[in-house]
C-alpha positions as CSV (number, residue, x, y, z in Angstrom):
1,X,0.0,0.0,0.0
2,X,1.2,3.5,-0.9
3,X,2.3,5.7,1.9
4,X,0.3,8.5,2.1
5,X,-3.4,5.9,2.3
6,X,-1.3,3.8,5.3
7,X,-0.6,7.3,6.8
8,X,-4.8,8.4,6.6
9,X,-5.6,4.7,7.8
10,X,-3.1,4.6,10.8
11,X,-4.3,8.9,12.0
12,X,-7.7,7.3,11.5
13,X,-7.4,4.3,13.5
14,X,-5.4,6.0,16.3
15,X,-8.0,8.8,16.2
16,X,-10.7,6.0,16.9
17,X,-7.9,4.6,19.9
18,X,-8.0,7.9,21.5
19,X,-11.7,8.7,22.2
20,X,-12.4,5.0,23.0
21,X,-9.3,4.7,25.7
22,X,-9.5,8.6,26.8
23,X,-12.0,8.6,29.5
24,X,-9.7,6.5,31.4
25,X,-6.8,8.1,30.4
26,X,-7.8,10.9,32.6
27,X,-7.5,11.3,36.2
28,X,-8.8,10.4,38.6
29,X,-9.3,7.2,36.7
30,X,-10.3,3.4,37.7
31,X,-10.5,0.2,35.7
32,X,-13.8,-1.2,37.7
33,X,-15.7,1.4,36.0
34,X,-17.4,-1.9,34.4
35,X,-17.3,-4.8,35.7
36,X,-19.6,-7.2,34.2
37,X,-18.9,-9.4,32.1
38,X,-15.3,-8.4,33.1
39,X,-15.2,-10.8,36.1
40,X,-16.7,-13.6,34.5
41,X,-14.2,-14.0,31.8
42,X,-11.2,-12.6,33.9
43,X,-12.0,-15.5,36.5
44,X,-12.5,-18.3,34.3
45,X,-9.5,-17.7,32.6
46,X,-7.8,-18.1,35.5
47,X,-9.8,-21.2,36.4
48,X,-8.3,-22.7,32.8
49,X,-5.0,-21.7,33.2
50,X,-5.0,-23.7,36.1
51,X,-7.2,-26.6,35.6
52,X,-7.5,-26.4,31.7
53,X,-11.7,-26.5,32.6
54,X,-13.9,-23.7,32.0
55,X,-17.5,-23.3,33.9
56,X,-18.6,-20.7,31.9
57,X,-20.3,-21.4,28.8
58,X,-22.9,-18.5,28.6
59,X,-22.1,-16.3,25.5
60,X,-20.4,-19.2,25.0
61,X,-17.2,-16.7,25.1
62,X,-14.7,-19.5,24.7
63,X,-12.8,-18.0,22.6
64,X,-12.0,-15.0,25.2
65,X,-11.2,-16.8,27.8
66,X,-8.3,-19.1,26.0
67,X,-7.0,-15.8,24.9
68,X,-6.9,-14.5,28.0
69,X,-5.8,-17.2,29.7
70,X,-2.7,-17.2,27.2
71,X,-1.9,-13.4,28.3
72,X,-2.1,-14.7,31.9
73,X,0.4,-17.7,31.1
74,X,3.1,-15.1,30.4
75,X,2.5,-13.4,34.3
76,X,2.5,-16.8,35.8
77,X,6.0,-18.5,35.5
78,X,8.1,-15.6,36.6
79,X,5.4,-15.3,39.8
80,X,5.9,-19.5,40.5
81,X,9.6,-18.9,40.1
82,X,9.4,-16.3,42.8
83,X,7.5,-19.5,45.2
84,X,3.9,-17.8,44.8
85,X,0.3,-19.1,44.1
86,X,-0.6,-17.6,40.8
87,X,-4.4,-17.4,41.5
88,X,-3.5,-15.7,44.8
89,X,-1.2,-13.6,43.2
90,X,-3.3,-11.8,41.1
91,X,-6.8,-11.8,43.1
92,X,-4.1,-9.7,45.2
93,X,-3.2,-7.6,42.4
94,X,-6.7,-7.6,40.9
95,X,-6.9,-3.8,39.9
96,X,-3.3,-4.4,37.7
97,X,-4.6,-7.6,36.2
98,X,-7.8,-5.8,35.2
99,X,-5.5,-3.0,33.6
100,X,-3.6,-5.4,32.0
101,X,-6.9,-7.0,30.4
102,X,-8.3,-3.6,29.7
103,X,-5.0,-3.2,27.4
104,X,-4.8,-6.5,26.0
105,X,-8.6,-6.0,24.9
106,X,-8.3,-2.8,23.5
107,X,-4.9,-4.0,21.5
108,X,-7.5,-6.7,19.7
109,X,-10.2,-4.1,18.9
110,X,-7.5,-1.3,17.1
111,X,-5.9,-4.6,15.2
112,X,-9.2,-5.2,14.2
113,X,-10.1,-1.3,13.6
114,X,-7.1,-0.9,11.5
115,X,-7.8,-4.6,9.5
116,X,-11.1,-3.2,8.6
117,X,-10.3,0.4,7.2
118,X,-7.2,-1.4,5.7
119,X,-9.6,-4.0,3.6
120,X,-12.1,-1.0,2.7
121,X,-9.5,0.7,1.0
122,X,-7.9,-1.9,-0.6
123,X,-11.2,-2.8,-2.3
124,X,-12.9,0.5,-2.9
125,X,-9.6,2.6,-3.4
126,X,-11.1,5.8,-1.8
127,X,-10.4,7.9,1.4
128,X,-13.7,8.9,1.5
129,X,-15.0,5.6,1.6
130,X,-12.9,4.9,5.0
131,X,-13.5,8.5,6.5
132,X,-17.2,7.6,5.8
133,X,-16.5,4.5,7.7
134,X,-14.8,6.1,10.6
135,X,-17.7,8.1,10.9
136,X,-20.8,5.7,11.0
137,X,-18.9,3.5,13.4
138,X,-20.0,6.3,16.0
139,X,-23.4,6.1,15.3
140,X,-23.6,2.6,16.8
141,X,-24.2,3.3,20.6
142,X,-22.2,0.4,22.0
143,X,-18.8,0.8,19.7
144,X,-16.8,3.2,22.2
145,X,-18.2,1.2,25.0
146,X,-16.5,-2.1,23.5
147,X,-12.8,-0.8,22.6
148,X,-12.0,-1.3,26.3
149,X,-14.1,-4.1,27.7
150,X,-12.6,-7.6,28.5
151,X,-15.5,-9.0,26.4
152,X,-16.6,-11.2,23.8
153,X,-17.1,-7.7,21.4
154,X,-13.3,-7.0,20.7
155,X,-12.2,-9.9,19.6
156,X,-15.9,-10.3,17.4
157,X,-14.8,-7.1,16.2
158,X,-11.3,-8.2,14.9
159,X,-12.6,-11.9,13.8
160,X,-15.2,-9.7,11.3
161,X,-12.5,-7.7,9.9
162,X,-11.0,-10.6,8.7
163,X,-14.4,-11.9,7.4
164,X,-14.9,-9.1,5.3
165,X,-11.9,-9.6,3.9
166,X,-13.1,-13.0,2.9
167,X,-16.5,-11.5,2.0
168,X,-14.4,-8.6,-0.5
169,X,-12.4,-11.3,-1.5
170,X,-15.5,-13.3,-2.8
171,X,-17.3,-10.3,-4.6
172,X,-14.3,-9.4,-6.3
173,X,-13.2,-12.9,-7.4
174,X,-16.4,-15.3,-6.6
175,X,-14.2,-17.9,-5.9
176,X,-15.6,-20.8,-3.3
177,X,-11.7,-20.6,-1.3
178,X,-12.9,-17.2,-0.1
179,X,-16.4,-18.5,1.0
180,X,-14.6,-21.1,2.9
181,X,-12.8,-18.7,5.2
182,X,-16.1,-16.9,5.8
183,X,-17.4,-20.4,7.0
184,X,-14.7,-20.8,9.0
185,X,-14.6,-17.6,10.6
186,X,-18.3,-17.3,11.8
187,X,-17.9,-20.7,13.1
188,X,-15.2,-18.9,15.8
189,X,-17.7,-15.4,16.0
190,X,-20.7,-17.7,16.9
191,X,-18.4,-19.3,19.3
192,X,-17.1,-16.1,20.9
193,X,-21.0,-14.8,21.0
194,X,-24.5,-15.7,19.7
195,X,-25.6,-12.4,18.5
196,X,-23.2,-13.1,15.5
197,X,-24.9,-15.7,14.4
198,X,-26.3,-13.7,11.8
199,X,-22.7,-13.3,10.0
200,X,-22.9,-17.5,10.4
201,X,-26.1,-17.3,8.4
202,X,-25.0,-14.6,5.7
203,X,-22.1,-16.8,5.1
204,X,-23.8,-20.1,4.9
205,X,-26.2,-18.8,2.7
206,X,-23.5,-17.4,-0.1
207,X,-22.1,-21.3,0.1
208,X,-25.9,-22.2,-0.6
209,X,-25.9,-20.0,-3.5
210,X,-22.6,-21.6,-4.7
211,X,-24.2,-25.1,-4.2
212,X,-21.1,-25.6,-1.4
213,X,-23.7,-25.8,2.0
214,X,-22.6,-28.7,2.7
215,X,-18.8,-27.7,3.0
216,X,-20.0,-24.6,4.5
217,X,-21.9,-26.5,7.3
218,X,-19.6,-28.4,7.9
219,X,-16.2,-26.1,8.4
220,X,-18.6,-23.9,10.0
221,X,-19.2,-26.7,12.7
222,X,-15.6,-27.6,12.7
223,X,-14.5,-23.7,13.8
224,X,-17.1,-23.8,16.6
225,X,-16.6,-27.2,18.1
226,X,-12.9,-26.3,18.1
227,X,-13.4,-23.0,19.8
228,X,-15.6,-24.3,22.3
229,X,-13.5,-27.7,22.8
230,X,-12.8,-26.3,26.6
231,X,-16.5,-25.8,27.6
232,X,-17.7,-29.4,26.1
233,X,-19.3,-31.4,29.1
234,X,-21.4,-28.0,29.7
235,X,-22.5,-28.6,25.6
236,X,-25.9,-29.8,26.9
237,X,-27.2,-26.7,29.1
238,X,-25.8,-24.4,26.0
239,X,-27.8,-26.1,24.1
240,X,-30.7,-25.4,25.9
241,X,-30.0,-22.5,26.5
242,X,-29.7,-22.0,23.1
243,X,-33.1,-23.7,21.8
244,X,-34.9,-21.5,25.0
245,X,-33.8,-18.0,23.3
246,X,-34.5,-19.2,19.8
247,X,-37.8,-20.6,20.3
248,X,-38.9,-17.9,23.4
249,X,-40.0,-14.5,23.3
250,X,-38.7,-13.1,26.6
251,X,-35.0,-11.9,27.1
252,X,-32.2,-14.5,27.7
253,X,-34.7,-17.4,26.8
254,X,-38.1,-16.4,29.5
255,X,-41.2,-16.1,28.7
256,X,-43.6,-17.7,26.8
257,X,-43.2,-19.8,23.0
258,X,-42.6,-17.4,19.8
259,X,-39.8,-14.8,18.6
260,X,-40.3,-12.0,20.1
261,X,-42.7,-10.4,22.6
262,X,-44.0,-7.1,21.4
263,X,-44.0,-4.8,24.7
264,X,-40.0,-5.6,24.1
265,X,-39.8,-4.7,20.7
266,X,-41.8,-1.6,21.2
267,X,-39.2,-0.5,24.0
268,X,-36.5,-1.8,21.6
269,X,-37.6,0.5,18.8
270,X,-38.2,3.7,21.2
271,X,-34.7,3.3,22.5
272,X,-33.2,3.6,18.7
273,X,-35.6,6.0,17.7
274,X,-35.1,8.2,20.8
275,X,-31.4,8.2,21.3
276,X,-29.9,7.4,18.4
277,X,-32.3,9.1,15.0
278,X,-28.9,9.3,13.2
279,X,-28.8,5.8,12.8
280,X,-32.2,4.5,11.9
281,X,-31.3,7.4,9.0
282,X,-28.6,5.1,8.2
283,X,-30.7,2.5,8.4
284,X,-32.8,3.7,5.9
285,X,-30.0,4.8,3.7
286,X,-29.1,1.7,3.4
287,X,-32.1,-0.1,2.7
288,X,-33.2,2.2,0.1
289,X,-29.6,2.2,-1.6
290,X,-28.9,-1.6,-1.5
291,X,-32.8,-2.5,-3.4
292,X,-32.4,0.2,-5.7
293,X,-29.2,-1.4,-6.8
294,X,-30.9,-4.0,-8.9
295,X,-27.9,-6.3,-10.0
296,X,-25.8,-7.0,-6.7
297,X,-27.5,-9.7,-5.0
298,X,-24.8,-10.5,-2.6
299,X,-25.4,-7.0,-1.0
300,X,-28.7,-7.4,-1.1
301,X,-28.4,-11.0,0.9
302,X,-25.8,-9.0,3.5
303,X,-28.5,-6.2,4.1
304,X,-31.6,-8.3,4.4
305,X,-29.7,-10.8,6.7
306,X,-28.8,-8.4,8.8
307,X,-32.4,-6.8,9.0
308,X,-33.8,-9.8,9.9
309,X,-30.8,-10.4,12.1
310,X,-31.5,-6.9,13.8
311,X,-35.6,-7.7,14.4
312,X,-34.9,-10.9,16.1
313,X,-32.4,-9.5,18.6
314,X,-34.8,-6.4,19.2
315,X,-35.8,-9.0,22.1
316,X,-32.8,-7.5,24.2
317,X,-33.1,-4.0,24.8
318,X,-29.5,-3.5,24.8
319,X,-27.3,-1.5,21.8
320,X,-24.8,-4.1,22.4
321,X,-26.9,-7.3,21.5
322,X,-26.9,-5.9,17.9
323,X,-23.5,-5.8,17.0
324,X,-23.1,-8.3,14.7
325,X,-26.3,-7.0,12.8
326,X,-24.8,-3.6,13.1
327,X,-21.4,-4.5,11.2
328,X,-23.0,-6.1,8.4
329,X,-25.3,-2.9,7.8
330,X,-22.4,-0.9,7.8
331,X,-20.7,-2.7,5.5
332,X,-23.7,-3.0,3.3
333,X,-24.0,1.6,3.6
334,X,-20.2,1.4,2.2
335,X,-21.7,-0.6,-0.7
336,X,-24.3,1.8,-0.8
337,X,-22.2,5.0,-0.6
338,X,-19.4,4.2,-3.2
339,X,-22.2,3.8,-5.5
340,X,-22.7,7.4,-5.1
341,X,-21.1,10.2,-6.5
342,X,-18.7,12.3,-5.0
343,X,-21.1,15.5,-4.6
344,X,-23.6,12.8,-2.7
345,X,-20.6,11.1,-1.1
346,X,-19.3,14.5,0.3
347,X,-23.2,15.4,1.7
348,X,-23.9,12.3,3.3
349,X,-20.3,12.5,4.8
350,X,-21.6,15.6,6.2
351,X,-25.0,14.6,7.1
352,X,-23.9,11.4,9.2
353,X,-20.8,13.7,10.8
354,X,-23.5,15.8,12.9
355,X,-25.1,12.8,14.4
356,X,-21.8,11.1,15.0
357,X,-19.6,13.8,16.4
358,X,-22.6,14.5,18.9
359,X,-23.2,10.7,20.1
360,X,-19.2,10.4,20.2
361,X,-19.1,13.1,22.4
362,X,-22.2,11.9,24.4
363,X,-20.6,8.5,24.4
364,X,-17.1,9.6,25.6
365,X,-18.6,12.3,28.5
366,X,-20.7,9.0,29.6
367,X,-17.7,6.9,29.8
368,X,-15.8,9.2,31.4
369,X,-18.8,9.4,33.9
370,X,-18.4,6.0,35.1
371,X,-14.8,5.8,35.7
372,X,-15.3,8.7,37.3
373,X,-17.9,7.4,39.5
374,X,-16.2,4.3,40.1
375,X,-13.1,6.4,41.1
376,X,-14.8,8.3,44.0
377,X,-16.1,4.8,45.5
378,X,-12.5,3.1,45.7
379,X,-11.3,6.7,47.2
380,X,-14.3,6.4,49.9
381,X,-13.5,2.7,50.6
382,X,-9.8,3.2,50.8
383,X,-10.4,5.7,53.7
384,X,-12.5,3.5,55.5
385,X,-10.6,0.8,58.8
386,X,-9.2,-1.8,57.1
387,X,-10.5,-3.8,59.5
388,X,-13.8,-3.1,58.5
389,X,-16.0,-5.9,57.8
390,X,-18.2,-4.7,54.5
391,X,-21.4,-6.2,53.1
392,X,-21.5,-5.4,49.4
393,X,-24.4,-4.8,47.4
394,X,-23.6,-4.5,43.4
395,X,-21.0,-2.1,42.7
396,X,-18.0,-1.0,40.1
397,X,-15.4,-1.8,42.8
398,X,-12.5,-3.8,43.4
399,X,-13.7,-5.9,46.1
400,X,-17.2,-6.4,44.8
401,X,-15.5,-7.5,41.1
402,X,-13.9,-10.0,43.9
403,X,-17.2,-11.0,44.7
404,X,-18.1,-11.6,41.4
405,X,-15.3,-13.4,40.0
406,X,-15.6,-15.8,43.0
407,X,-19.6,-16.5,41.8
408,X,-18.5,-16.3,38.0
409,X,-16.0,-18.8,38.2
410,X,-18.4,-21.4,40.0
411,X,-16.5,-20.4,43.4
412,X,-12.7,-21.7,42.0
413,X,-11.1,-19.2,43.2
414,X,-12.6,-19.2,47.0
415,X,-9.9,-21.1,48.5
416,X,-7.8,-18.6,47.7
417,X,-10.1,-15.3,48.4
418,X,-10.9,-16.8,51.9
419,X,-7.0,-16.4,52.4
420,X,-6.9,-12.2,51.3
421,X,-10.4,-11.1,52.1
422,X,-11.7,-13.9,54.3
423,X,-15.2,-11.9,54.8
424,X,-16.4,-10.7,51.7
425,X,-20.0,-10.8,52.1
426,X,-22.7,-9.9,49.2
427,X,-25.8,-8.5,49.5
428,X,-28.2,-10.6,47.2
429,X,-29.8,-7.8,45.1
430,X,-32.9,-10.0,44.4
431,X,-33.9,-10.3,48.4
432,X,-31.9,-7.2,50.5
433,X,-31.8,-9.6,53.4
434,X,-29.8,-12.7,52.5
435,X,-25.9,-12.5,52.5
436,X,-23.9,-14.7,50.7
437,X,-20.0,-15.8,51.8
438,X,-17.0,-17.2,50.4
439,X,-18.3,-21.0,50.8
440,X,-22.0,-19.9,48.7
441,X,-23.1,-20.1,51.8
442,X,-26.3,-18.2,52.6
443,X,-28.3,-16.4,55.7
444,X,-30.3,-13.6,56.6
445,X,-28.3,-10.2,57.4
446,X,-29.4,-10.1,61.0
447,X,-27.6,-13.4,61.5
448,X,-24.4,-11.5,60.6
449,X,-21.9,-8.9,62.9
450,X,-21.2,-6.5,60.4
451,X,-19.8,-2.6,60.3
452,X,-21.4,-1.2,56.9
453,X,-23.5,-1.5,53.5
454,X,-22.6,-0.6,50.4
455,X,-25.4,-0.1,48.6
456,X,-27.5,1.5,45.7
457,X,-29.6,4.7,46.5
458,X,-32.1,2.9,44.6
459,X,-32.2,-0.4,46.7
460,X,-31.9,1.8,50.3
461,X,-35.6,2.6,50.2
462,X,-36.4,-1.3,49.7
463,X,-33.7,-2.2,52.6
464,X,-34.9,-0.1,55.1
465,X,-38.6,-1.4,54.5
466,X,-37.2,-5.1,55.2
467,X,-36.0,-4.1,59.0
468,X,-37.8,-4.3,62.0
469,X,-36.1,-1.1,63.5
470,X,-34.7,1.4,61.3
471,X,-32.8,3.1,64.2
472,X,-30.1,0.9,64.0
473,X,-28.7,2.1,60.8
474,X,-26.8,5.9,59.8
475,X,-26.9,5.9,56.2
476,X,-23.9,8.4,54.6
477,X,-24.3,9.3,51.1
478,X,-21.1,8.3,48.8
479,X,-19.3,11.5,47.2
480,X,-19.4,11.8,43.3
481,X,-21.2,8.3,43.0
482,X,-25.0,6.7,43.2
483,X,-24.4,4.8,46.8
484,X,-24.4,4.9,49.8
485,X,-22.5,3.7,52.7
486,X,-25.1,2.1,56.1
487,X,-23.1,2.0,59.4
488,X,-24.9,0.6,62.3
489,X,-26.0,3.1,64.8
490,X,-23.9,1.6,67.9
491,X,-25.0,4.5,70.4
């Protein structure tokens, strides 16, 4: 590649780097800003590393946690040389191993960032093509939330750069090889989450097309199976888990038989219509742009995959449940816009720029909110007696990402959190009266001597209604955050 598009590709990708990783380049800053699914992957990476098994099988996330466990590999034999438990060692250095994870995540999403503007320009041959990119990838509300989570969405992100390589690969030469390596990749994206199944589908149907489903099936099975390998004796409850969100309407496979239950897809569709307009407009550019194209089929088959794809998952009210719908309707509004010409190109650059520079700013301010929040809680903690015995309800903190990694990871790592923090005591959200300990051990919170809460402002009212005298407790709001801190009333 010439200099000068490597140069425009590289400021563009590091552009992208910046406002994802600034709001915690700024201090005060904390990585527990977020710390589901963090713990659940951090933890059972640990519990492979250790025992080669993995509990979790939920996303199913596989993929994640072998890479993770790999990155760990490299901080455990210098820490066994120096005569320590590796497990111990870093539940003790939890905040650096989460910063370390944090970087190792964000390293995967910019590789996969730069992949993707580096493909678009290779095939389309146009900087306005790849500044158009740059800017719809803002419109999408989760994509600055992803660049830094330890997550399935990094690495999906990376893994479908390289499938649209494939997928520009086949348009440009139609050769079967190329459909192959789509096959093959969806099998791992499918493997790392669900929600890109419809990338598995887009791809298995261009194999239909070329009278190859059969291969495609079956490389498609071979990538997941292998990616999953780890997590095989749990292969029964993922797969019905699996048939119960398929064939239910309710979130995370509840409620009662069909696809999707309207009140959710009403509240689904008012989320993207309220808060982000900008890209239902791209939605619509797209859709209008791909079916007045009337030769390319292929982009039709991307688009209307990923439409369908984008319906069914309207069943989770959540931006980040559409990602892999989201990524193929981008790629199918690049078709769209090089198909323009350059006076249109230059006006819908312009037109998606306003929406995109405002939800990049919203999205950055936000993100910046919660470190900041999560700051001011570790600052409050720290000042507190060490030897004060804390019941946690859910919150972005160190010792309550503790808390969940030990529950995450199907208690592994008790044995060696009873050691460090022998009373770490949760607050079950669902009851505000039943503590949970390090041996999933359960009782009501009058059974237990304890010095103080943490705890939402939104669960306090709920709390206090639970206890028989209400004089017991001095509740102290938490600086710069949305909890508060109960202390029994010991006069």
């Amino acid at each position: 590649m010439p200099k000068k598009p490597l140069i425009f590709i590289i400021s563009l990708v590091v552009l992208t780097g910046i406002i994802g990783f600034g709001p915690l380049l700024i201090p005060p800053t904390n990585p527990f800003y977020n710390i589901d699914p963090e713990t659940a992957f951090i933890s059972n990476s640990l519990e492979f590393l250790e025992s080669g098994r993995i509990d979790y099988y939920g996303h199913p996330g596989t993929p994640v946690i072998i890479l993770l466990a790999h990155l760990f590999s490299i901080l455990k034999y210098p820490v066994e040389i120096l005569g320590q438990n590796f497990v111990q060692w870093s539940l003790v250095h939890y905040r650096e191993i989460f910063w370390i994870s944090r970087a190792y995540f964000f390293l995967l999403f910019t590789i996969g960032n730069f992949i993707l503007h580096f493909c678009v320009y290779k095939h389309f041959r146009s900087f306005l093509v790849n500044l158009f990119l740059f800017v719809i990838l803002f419109l999408d509300p989760s994509f600055q939330e992803i660049s830094t989570k330890v997550a399935t969405e990094p690495l999906a992100f990376l893994l479908f750069s390289l499938w649209l390589i494939s997928f520009l690969a086949y348009i440009k030469t139609q050769k079967t090889k190329a459909l192959f390596c789509m096959a093959l990749i969806s099998g791992v994206l499918v493997a790392d989450k669900l929600i890109y199944t419809p990338v598995a589908v887009a791809s298995l149907l261009f194999t239909l097309k070329q009278k190859k489903l059969s291969v495609g099936i079956a490389l498609f099975l071979l990538a997941f199976f292998t990616a999953t390998l780890p997590t095989m004796r749990n292969y029964p409850k993922l797969a019905s888990w699996l048939f119960n969100i398929s064939t239910k309407s309710g979130i995370y496979g509840t409620g009662t038989p069909g696809l999707i239950d309207r009140k959710l897809f009403i509240q689904s569709a008012s989320y993207w219509i309220n808060t982000r307009p900008g890209f239902i407009l791209l939605l619509l550019f797209v859709l209008i742009g791909v079916f007045r194209s009337g030769k390319e089929r292929s982009w039709k088959l991307i688009t209307i995959t990923a439409l369908l794809g984008f319906l069914f998952f309207m069943k989770y009210p959540a931006a980040r449940y559409q990602s892999g719908t989201v990524l193929l309707l981008f790629t199918s509004a690049i078709y769209v816009f090089t198909h323009l010409s350059k006076h249109k190109q230059l006006l819908f650059l312009l037109l998606f720029s306003v929406p995109a520079f405002f939800y990049g700013s919203h999205d950055f301010q936000y993100k910046r909110g919660l470190v900041l929040k999560a700051s001011n809680l570790q600052v409050f903690i720290d000042h507190l007696p060490p030897d004060e015995d804390i019941v946690w309800e859910y919150a972005e903190a160190e010792d309550f990402a503790l808390i969940r990694a030990r529950n995450d990871s199907g208690y592994f790592i008790s044995p060696q959190l009873r050691v460090i923090k022998p009373h770490m005591w949760e607050l079950v959200s669902q009851t505000l009266t039943d503590v949970r300990n390090n041996k999933d051990e359960s009782f009501d919170i009058s059974c237990l001597c304890w010095d103080g809460i943490v705890m939402q402002k939104s669960s306090y009212s709920i709390f206090i209604s639970k206890q028989r005298d209400t004089n017991l407790f001095l509740t102290e709001h938490i600086p710069g955050t949305e909890m508060l801190y109960i202390k029994r009333n010991n006069l």
